[in-house]
C-alpha positions as CSV (number, residue, x, y, z in Angstrom):
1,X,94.8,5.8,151.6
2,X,94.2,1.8,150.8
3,X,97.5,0.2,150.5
4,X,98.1,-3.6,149.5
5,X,100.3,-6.1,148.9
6,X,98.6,-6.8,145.7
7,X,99.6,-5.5,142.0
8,X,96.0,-5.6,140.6
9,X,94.9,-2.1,139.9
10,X,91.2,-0.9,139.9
11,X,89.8,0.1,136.5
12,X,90.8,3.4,135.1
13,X,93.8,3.6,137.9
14,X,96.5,5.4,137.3
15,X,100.3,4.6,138.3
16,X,101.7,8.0,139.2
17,X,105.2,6.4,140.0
18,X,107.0,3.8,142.6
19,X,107.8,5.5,146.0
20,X,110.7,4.0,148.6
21,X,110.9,4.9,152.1
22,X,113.6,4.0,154.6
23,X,114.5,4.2,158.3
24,X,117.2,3.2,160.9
25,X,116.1,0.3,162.9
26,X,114.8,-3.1,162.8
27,X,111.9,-3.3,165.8
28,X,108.3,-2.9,166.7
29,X,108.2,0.4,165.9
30,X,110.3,1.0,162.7
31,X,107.4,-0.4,160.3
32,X,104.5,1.9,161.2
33,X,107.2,4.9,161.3
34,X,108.7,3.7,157.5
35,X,104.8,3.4,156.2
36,X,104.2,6.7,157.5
37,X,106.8,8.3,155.0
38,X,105.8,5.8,152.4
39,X,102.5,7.5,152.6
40,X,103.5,10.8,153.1
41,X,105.1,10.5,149.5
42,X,102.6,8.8,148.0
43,X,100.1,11.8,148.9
44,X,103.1,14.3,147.3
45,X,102.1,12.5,144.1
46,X,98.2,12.9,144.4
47,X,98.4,8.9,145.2
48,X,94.9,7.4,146.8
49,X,96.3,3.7,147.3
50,X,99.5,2.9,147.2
51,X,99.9,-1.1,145.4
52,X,102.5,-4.2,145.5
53,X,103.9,-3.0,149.1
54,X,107.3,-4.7,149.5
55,X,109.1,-4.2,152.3
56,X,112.8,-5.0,153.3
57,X,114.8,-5.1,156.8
58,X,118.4,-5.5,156.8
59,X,120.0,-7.0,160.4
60,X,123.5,-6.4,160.0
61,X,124.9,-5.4,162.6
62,X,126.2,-2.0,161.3
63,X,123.7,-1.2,159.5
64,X,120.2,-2.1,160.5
65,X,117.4,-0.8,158.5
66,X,113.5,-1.2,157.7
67,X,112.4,0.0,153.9
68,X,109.2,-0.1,152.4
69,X,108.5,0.4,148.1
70,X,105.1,0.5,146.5
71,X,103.8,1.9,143.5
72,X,101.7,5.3,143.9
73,X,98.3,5.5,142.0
74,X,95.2,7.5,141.3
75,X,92.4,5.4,141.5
């Protein structure tokens, strides 16, 4: 699966939906684990790249959290 930061999409690509993943913790290990969903979902849809990867980590103390959102496509 090719995933990237970037929103330029290959010719003939098509955008199968925006995908959102989530999980507790803000460390070393909560990216790779949230990207692993993120994928997982994206495959659900028949996605071969997933496109404009954001990702967001929240520190409060309460509630810490890291979440990844892309947009699934068919290329």
């Amino acid at each position: 699966m090719r995933i990237s930061s970037l929103t330029a999409l290959a010719p003939g690509a098509e955008e199968l939906g925006v995908v959102y993943a989530s999980v507790e913790g803000v460390n070393e290990h909560s990216y790779d684990e949230c990207l692993e969903h993120l994928v997982r979902k994206g495959e659900a849809l028949g996605a071969t790249a997933l496109v404009a990867l954001q990702l967001a980590q929240s520190q409060f103390q309460w509630n810490q959290r890291t979440s990844l959102m892309a947009t699934a496509v068919k290329e």
